[in-house]
GUNUKE-167005 format. One record per atom (N, C-alpha, C): x, y, z; chain; residue in three letters; atom name; residue number from 1. Coordinates in steps of 0.1 Angstrom, whole numbers. Layout:
N
    px    py    pz chaine residu atome num
     X     Y     Z      A    ALA    CA NUM
...
***
This chain:
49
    px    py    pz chaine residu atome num
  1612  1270  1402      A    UNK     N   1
  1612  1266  1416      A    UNK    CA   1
  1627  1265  1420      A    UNK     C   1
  1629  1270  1432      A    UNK     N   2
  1646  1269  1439      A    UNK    CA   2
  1646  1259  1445      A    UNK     C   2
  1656  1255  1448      A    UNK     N   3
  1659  1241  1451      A    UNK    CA   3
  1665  1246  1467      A    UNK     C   3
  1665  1241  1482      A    UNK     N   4
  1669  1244  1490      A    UNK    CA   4
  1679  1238  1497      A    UNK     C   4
  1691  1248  1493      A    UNK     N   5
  1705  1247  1493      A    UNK    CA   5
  1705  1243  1509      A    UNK     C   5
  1704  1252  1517      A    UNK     N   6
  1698  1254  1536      A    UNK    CA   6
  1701  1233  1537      A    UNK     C   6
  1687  1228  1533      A    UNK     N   7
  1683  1216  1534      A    UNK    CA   7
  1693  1205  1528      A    UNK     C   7
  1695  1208  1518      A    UNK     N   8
  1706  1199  1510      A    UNK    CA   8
  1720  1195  1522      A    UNK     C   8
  1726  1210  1522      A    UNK     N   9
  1738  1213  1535      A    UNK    CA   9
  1738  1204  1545      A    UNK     C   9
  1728  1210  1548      A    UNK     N  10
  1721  1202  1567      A    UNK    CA  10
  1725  1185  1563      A    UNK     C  10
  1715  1178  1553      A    UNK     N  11
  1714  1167  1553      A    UNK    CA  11
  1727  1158  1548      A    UNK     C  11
  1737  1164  1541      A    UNK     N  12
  1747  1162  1537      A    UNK    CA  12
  1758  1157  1551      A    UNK     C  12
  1754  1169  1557      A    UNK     N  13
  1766  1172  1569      A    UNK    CA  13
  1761  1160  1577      A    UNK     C  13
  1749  1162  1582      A    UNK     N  14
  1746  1149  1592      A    UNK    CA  14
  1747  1136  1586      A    UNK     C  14
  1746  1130  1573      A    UNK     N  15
  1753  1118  1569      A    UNK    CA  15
  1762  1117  1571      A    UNK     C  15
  1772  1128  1571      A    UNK     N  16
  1786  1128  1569      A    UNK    CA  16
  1794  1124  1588      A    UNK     C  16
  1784  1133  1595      A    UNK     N  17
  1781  1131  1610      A    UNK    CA  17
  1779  1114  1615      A    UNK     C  17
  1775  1108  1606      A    UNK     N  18
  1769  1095  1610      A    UNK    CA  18
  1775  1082  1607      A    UNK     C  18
  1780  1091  1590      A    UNK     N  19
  1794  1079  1585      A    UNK    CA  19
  1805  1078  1601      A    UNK     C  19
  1810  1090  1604      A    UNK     N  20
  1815  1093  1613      A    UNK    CA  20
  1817  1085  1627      A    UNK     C  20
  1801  1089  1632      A    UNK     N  21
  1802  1080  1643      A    UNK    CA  21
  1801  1063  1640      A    UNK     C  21
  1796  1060  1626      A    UNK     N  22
  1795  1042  1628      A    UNK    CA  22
  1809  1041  1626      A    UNK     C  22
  1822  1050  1620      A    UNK     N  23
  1839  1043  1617      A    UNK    CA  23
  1840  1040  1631      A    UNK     C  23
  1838  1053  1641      A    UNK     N  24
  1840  1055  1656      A    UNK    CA  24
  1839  1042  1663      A    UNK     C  24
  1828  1035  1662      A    UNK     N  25
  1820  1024  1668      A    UNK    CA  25
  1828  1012  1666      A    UNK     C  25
  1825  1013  1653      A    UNK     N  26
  1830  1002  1647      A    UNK    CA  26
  1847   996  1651      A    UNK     C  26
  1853  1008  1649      A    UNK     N  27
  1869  1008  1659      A    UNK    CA  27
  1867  1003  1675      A    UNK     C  27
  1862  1009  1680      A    UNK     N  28
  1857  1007  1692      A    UNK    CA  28
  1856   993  1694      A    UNK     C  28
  1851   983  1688      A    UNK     N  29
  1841   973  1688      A    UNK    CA  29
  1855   964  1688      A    UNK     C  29
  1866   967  1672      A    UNK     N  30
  1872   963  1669      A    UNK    CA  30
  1888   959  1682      A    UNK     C  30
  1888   969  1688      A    UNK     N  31
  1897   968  1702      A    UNK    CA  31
  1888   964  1711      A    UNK     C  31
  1881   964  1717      A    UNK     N  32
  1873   955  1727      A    UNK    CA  32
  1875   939  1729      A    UNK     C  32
  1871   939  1710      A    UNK     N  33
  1871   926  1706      A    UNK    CA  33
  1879   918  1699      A    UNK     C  33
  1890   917  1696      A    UNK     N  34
  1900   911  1686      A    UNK    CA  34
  1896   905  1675      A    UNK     C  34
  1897   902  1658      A    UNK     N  35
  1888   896  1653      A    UNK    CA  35
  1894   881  1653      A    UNK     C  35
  1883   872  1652      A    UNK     N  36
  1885   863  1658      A    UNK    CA  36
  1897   851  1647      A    UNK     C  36
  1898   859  1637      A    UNK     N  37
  1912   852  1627      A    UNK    CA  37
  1926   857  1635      A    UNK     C  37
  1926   864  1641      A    UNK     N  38
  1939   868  1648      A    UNK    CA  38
  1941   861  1659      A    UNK     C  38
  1928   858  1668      A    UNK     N  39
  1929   849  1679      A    UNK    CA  39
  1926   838  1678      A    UNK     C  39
  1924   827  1670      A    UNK     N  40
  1926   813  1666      A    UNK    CA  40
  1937   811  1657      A    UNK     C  40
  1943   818  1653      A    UNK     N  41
  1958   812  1645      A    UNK    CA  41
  1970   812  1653      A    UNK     C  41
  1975   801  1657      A    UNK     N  42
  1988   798  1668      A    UNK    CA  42
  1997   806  1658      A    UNK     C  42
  2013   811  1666      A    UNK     N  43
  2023   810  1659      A    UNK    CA  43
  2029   801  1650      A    UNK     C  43
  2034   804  1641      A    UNK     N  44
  2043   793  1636      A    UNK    CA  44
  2050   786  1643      A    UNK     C  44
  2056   773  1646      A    UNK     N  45
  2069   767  1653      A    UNK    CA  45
  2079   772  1648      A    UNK     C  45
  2090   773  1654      A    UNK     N  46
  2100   778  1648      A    UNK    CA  46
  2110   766  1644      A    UNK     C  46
  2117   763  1637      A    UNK     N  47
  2123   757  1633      A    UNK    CA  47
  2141   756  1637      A    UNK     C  47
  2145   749  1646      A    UNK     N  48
  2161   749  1646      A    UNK    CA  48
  2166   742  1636      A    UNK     C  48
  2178   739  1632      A    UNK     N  49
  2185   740  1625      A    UNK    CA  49
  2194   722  1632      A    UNK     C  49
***
């Protein structure tokens, strides 16, 4: 029995299609939204001398 290469291809590609769009998203989500350890940590004071 052959194994079908056709099918294998296809389903490969569209995972690969899908990893794709969730990095997309996921960036997306990430500029919209700041994560929220960046926007609760004040600056440091600065210190004079």
């Amino acid at each position: 029995m052959q194994k079908n290469y056709q099918f294998e291809k296809r389903r490969k590609e569209m995972d690969k299609k899908a990893k794709k769009e969730e990095k997309r998203r996921r960036k997306l989500e990430a500029e919209r939204a700041p994560a929220p350890a960046e926007v609760a940590a004040p600056a440091p004071p600065v210190q004079t001398p």
